[in-house]
C-alpha positions as CSV (number, residue, x, y, z in Angstrom):
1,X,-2.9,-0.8,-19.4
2,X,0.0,-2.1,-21.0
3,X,3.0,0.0,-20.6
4,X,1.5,2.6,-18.2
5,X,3.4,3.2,-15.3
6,X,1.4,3.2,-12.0
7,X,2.8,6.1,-9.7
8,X,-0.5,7.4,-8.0
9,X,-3.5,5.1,-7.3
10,X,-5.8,8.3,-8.9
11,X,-3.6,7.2,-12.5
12,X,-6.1,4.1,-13.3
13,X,-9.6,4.6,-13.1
14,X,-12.1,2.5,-11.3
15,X,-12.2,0.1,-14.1
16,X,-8.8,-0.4,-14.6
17,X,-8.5,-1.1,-10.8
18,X,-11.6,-3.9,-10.8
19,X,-9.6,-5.5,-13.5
20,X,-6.4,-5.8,-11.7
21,X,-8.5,-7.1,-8.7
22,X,-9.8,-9.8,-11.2
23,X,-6.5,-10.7,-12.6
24,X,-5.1,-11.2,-8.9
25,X,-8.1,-13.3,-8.1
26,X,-6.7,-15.7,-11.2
27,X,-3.3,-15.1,-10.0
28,X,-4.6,-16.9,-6.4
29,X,-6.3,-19.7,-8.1
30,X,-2.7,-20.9,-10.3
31,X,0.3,-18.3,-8.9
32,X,3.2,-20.2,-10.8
33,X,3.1,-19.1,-14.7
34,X,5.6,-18.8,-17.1
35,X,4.0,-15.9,-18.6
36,X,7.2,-13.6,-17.7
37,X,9.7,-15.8,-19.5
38,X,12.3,-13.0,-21.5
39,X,11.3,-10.1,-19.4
40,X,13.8,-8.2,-16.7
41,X,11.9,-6.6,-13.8
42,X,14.2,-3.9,-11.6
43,X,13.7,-3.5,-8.1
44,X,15.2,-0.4,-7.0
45,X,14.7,0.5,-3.3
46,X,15.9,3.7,-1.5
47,X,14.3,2.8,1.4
48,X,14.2,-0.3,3.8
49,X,11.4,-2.6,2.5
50,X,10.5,-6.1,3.7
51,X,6.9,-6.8,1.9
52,X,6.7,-4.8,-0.9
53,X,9.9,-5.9,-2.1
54,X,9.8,-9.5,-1.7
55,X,6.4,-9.7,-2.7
56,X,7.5,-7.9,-6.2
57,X,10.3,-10.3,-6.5
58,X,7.8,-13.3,-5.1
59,X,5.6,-12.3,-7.9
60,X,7.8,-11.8,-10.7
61,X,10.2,-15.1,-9.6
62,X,6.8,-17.1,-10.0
63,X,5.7,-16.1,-13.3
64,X,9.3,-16.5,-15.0
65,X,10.7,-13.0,-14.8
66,X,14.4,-12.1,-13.9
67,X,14.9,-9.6,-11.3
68,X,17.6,-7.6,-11.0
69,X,18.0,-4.0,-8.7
70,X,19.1,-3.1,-5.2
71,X,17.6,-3.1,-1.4
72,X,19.8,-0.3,-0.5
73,X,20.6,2.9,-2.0
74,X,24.1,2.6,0.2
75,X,25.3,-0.5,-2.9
76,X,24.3,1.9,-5.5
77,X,26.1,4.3,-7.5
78,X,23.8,7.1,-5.4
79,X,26.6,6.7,-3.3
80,X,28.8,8.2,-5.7
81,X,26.7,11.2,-5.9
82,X,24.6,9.7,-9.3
83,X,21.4,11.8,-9.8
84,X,18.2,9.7,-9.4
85,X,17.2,10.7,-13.4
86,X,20.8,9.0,-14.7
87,X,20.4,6.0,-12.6
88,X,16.9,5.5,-13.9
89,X,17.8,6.6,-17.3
90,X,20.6,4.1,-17.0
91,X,18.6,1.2,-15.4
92,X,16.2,2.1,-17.9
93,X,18.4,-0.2,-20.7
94,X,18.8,-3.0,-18.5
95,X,14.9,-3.8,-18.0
96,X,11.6,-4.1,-19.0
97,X,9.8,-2.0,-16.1
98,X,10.7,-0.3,-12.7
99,X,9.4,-0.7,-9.3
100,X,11.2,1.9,-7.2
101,X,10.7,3.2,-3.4
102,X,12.4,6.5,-2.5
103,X,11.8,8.5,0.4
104,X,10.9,11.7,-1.4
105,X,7.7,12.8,-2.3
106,X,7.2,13.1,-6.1
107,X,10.3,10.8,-6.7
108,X,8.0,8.4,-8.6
109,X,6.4,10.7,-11.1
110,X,9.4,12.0,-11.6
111,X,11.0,8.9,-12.3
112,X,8.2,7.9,-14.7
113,X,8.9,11.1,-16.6
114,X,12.4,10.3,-17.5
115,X,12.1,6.4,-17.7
116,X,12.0,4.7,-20.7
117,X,10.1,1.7,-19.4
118,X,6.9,1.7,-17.3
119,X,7.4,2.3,-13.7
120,X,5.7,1.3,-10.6
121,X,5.7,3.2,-7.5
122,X,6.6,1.2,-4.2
123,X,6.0,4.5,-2.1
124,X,7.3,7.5,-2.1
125,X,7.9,9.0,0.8
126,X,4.6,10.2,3.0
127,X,3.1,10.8,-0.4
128,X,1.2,7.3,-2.1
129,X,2.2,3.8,-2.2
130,X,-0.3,2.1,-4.6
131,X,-0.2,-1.1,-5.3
132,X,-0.8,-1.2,-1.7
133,X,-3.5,0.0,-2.0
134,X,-4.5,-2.5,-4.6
135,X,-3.8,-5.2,-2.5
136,X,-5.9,-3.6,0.8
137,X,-8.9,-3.2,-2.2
138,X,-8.3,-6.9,-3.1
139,X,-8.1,-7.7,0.5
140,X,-11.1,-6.1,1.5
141,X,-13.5,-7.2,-1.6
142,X,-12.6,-10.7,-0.9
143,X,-13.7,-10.7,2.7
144,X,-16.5,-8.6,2.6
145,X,-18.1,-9.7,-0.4
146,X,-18.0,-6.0,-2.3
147,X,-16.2,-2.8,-1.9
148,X,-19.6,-0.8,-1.5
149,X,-21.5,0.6,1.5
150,X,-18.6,-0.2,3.7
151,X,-17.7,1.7,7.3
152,X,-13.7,1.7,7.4
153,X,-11.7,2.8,10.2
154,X,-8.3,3.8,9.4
155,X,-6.3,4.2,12.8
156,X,-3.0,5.4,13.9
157,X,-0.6,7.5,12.1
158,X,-3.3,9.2,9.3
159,X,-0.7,12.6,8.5
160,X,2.1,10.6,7.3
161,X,0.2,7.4,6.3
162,X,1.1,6.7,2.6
163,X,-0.7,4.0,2.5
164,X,-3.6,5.7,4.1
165,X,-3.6,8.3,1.8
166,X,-4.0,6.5,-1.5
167,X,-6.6,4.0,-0.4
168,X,-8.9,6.6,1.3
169,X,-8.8,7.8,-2.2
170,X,-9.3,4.9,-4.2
171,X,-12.1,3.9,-1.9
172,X,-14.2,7.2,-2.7
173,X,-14.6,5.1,-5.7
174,X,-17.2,3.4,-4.0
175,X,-19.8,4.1,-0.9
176,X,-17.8,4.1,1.8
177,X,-18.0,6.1,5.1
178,X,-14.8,6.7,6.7
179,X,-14.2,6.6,10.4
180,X,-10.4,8.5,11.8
181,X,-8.6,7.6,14.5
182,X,-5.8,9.4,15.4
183,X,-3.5,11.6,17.8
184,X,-4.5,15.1,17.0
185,X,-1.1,15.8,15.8
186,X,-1.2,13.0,13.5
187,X,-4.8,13.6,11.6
188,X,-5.1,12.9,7.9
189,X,-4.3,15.9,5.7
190,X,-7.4,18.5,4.8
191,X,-6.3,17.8,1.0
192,X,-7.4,14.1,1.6
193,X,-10.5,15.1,3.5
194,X,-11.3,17.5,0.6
195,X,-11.2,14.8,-1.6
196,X,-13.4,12.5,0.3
197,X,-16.4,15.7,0.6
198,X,-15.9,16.3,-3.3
199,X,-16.7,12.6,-3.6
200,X,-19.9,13.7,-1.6
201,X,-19.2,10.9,1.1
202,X,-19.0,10.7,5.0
203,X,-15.7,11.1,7.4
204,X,-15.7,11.5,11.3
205,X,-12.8,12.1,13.5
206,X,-11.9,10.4,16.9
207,X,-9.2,10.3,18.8
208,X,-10.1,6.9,20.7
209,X,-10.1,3.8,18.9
210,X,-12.5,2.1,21.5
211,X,-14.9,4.5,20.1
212,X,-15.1,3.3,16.3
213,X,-14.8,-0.8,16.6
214,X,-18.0,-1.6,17.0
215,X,-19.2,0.5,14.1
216,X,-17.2,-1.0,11.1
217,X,-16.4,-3.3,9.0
218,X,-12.3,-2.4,8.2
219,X,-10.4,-2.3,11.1
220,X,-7.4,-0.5,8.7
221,X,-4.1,-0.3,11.8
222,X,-1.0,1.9,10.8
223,X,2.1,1.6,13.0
224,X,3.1,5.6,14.4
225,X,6.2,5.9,11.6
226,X,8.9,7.0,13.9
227,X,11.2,7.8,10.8
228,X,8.8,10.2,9.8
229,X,9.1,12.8,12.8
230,X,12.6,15.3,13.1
231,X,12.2,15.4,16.5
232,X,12.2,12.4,18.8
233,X,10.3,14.0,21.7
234,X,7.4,14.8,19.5
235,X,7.2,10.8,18.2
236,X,7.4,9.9,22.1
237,X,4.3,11.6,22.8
238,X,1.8,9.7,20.4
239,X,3.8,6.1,19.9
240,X,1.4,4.4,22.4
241,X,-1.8,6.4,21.4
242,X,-3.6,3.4,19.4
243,X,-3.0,0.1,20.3
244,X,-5.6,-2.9,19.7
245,X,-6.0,-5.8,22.2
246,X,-8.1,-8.8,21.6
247,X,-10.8,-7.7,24.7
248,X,-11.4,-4.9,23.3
249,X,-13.0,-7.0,19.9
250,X,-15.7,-8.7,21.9
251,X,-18.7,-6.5,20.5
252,X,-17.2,-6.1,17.2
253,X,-19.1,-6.6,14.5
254,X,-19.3,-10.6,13.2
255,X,-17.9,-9.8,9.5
256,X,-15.1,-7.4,10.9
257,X,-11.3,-7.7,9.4
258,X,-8.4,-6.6,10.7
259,X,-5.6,-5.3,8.3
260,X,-2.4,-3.6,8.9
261,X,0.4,-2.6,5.8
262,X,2.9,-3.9,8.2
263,X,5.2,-3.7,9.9
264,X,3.4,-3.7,13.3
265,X,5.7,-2.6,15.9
266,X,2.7,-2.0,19.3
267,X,-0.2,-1.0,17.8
268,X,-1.4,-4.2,17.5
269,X,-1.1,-6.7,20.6
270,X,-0.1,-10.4,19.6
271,X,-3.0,-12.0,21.6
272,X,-5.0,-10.8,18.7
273,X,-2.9,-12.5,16.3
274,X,-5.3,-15.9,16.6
275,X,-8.6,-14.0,16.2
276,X,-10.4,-15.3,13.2
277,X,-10.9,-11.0,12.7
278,X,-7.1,-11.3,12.3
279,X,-6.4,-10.6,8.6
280,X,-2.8,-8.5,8.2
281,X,-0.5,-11.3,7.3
282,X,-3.6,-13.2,4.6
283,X,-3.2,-9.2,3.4
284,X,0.5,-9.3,2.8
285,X,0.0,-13.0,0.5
286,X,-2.7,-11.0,-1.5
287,X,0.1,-8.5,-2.8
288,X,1.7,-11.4,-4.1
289,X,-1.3,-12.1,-6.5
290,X,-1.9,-8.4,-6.3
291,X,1.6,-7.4,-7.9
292,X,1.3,-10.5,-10.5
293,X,-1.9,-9.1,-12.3
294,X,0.1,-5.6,-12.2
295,X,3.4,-7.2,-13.8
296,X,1.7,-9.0,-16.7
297,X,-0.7,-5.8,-17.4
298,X,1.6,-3.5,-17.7
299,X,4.2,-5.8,-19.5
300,X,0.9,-6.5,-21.7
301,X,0.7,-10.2,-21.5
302,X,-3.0,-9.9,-19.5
């Protein structure tokens, strides 16, 4: 895998996705390396990131790497009008690989077409976010033991859900039945769904979330992404339309997890926060590891 950028989850095969899931596992075991010594890893994010980005830099800091880039397109020459190709092309000399976020669909491939270095893709728009979805596989493998014959949930915000999309897609990969949750105006795309009956495996559709805990093994929570609506009265009508609270886990199932990409604004209550089912912020460490086995494949030194 070295020097291949990562820009859809569908762009490393099965294989190449079990070995980044070992790596990680390594990763977890002795996280500070000096395996990154020399190399320059640019973080440059077009849109507000918390986890992703620290996590990159996390990752990179511990195994020796410089990082250099920007958390805000608004201290960027973008600014100035500059095209996204020339400031790629022009970060392109200063660094050994590119992680970027960019709220545009198709901004990543793009960029990965006109870099000269490999580069990752920290989301792009409503479109894929990866290594996400890497560190949900790792998340989920490491909990339940295997990432076959699985019943996920995915709840919440399913049309716009980035995150969503690229690990329903990953996970047809491997036996899993797929259980939706979501306001009717907010259902996962039919282009998704086609993908998961080519893969000749199982989805149903719900619209209450009481309806699917007992059944599953991934309880997979997504905030309703207010910055993805143009009008404000539409986002008012399904904000409050899945949240989870701690009573409502009492006949879940004993080996059920509860992840979330975070941020969580309602969807999740706090007073499940100290249920062993719990799982979302153990999830966000993992990238760490997650994003480490990515670095030093791609830079080739794994």
């Amino acid at each position: 895998m070295k020097n291949k950028s990562l820009v859809s989850i569908n762009d490393y095969t099965r294989e190449e996705q079990l070995k980044i899931l070992d790596l990680a596992a390594g990763f977890e075991k002795q996280p500070t390396q000096s395996i990154l010594e020399g190399f320059v890893i640019a973080t440059l994010f077009f849109e507000p990131s918390t986890r992703t980005r620290l996590s990159f830099e996390s990752a990179a800091s511990r195994l020796g790497a410089k990082v250099i880039g920007f958390s805000d397109a608004s201290s960027s020459s973008v600014q100035k009008g500059e095209s996204l190709r020339d400031t790629i092309r022009t970060v392109s000399n200063y660094s050994d690989i590119i992680v970027m976020r960019h709220p545009k669909e198709g901004s990543a491939r793009f960029a990965s077409e006109v870099a000269s270095v490999p580069v990752i893709n920290a989301g792009d728009g409503a479109n894929q976010h990866p290594t996400q979805t890497m560190l949900d596989m790792y998340s989920i493998r490491k909990t339940q033991g295997t990432l076959d014959d699985l019943n996920i949930a995915f709840v919440g915000d399913l049309k716009y859900g980035r995150t969503v999309h690229s690990l329903v897609m990953a996970l047809c990969n491997y036996n899993t039945t797929f259980h939706l949750v979501s306001p009717e105006a907010l259902k996962l795309p039919s282009s998704v769904k086609i993908h998961i009956k080519d893969n000749k495996h199982k989805y149903f559709q719900y619209t209450e979330l009481a309806e699917v805990i007992h059944k599953v093994d991934i309880l997979y929570m997504t905030r309703i992404q207010k910055e993805r609506f143009s009008d404000p009265m539409d986002y008012e009508k399904v904000k409050n339309s899945c949240i989870l609270k701690n009573q409502m886990l009492t006949d879940a199932k004993p080996n059920l997890k509860i992840m979330h990409p975070l941020p969580r604004v309602n969807e999740i209550n706090v007073d499940v926060d100290d249920n062993p089912k719990a799982y979302y912020f153990q999830q966000a460490l993992n990238g760490v590891y997650v994003r480490q086995a990515l670095l030093a494949s791609i830079l080739g030194v794994k």
